[in-house]
BALO-126139 format. One record per residue (C-alpha): y, x, z; residue in one letter; residue number from 0. Coordinates in steps of 0.2 Angstrom, whole numbers, plus 5000, padded with zeros to 4 digits. Layout:
! BALO-126139
+------+------+------+---+-----+
:    v :    u :    w : r :   k :
+------+------+------+---+-----+
:    Y :    X :    Z : A : NUM :
...
+------+------+------+---+-----+
! end
This chain:
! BALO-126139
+------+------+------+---+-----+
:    v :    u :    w : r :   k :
+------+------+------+---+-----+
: 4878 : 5106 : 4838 : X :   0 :
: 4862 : 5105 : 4841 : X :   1 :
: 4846 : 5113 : 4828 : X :   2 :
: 4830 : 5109 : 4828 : X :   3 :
: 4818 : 5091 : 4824 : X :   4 :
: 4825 : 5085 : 4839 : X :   5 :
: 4840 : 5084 : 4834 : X :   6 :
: 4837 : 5076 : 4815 : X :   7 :
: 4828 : 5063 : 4826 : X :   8 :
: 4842 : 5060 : 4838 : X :   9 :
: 4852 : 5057 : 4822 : X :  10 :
: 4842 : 5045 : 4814 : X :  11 :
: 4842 : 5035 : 4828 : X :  12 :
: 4859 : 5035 : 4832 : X :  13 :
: 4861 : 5029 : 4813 : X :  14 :
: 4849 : 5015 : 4814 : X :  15 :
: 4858 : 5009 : 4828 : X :  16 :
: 4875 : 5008 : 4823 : X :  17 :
: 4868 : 5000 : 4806 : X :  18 :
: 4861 : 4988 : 4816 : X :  19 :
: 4876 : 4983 : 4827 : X :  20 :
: 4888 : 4984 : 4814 : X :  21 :
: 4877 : 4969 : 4803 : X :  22 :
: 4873 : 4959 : 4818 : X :  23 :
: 4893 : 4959 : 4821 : X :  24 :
: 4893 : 4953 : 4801 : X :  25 :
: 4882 : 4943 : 4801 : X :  26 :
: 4880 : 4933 : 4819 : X :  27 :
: 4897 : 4939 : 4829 : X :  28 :
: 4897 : 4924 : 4842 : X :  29 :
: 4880 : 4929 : 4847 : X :  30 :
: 4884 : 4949 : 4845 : X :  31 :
: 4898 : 4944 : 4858 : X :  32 :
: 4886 : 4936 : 4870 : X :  33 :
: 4872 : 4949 : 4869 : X :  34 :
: 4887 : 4962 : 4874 : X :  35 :
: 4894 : 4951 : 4889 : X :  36 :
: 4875 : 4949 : 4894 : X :  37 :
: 4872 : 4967 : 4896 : X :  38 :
: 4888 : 4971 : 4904 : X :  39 :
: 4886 : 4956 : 4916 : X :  40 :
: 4867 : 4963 : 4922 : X :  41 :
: 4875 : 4980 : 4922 : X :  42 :
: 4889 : 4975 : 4933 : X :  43 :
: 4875 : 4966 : 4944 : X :  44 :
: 4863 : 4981 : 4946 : X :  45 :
: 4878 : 4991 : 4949 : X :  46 :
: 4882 : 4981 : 4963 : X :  47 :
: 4866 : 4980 : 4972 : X :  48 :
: 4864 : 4999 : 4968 : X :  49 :
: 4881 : 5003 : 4979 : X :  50 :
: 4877 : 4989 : 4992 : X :  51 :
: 4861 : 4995 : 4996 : X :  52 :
: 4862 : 5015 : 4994 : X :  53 :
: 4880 : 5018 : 4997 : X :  54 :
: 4890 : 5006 : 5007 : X :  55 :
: 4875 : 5002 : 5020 : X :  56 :
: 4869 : 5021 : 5023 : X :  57 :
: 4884 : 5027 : 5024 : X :  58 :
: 4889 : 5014 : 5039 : X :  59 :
: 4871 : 5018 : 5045 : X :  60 :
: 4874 : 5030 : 5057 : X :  61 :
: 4892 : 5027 : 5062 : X :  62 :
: 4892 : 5013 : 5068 : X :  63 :
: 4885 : 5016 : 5085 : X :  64 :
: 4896 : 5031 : 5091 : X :  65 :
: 4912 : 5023 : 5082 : X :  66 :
: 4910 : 5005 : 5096 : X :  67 :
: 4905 : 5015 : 5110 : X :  68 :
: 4922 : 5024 : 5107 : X :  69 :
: 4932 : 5009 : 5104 : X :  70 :
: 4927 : 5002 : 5119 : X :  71 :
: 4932 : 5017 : 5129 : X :  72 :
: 4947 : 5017 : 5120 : X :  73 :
: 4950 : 4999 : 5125 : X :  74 :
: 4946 : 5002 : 5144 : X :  75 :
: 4955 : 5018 : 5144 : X :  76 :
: 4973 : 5010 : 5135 : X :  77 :
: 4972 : 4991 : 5132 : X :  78 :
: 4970 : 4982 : 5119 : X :  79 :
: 4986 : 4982 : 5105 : X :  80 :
: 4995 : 4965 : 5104 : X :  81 :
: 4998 : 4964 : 5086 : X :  82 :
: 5017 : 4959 : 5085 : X :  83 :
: 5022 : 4974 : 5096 : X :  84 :
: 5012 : 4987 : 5085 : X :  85 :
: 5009 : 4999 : 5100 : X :  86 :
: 5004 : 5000 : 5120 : X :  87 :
: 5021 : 5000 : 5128 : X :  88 :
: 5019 : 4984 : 5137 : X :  89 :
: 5005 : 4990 : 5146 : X :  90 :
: 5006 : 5001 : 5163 : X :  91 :
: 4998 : 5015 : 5165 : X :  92 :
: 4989 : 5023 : 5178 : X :  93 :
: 5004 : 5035 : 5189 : X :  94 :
: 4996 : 5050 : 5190 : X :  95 :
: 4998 : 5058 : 5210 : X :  96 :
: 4998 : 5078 : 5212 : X :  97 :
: 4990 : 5078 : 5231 : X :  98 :
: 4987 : 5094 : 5233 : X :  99 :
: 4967 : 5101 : 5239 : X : 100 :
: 4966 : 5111 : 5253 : X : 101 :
: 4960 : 5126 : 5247 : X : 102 :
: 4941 : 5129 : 5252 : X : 103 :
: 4935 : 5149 : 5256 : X : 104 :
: 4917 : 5154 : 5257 : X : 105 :
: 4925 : 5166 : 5271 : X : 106 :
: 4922 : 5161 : 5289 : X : 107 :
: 4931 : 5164 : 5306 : X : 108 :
: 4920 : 5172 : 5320 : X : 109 :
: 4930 : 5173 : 5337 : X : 110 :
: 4924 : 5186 : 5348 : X : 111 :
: 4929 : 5197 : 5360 : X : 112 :
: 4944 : 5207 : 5359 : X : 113 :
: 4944 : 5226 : 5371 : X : 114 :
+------+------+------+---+-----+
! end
C-alpha cells in the first residue's frame, strides 16, 4: 500500500470519481450509457489505427520482398499447385541423368625417348 501525500491524493481522486459516475448513472443513465459507448468506440478506433500503422504494416515492411522473390522461385522450380489436387503430383519433373565427368588431372604426359 502505498504511504506518503501521493497516495492521500491518489485516493481522493479515485473517490471523487467514482462519486461522480455513480450520480451521473442515478441521475441521467441513457446519457451515462452513451458517454461510455462513446469512449470505448474512439478507443476501439485509435486502437485500430495504432495496430494498422505500427504493427501490421512494419511488420510486413521488410518481408515482403524476400518472401515474392522466393515464391517465384518456388513457382518456376515446382509449378504452381492446382487447388482440388492439394499437391504437385500431376506435374513432371525434371529426370535427373548421372553422366559421368571424365575426371580431369593437373598431371601431364611428356613422351620421350626411352634407352
Amino acid at each position: 500500500m502505498p504511504k506518503g501525500k501521493g497516495a492521500i491524493l491518489l485516493y481522493v481522486i479515485g473517490g471523487l470519481a467514482i462519486i461522480g459516475i455513480l450520480g451521473q448513472l442515478a441521475t441521467n443513465p441513457l446519457g451515462f450509457i452513451q458517454s461510455i459507448l462513446m469512449m470505448l468506440g474512439i478507443a476501439a478506433l485509435i486502437g485500430a489505427a495504432v495496430y494498422y500503422f505500427l504493427i501490421f504494416r512494419g511488420r510486413n515492411r521488410g518481408v515482403g520482398q524476400s518472401y515474392k522473390k522466393a515464391v517465384q522461385q518456388s513457382k518456376q522450380k515446382y509449378g504452381s499447385v492446382d487447388r482440388n489436387m492439394g499437391y504437385n503430383s500431376h506435374i513432371e519433373k525434371p529426370k535427373k541423368i548421372n553422366r559421368r565427368k571424365p575426371q580431369r588431372t593437373h598431371l601431364k604426359v611428356i613422351k620421350g625417348n626411352k634407352k
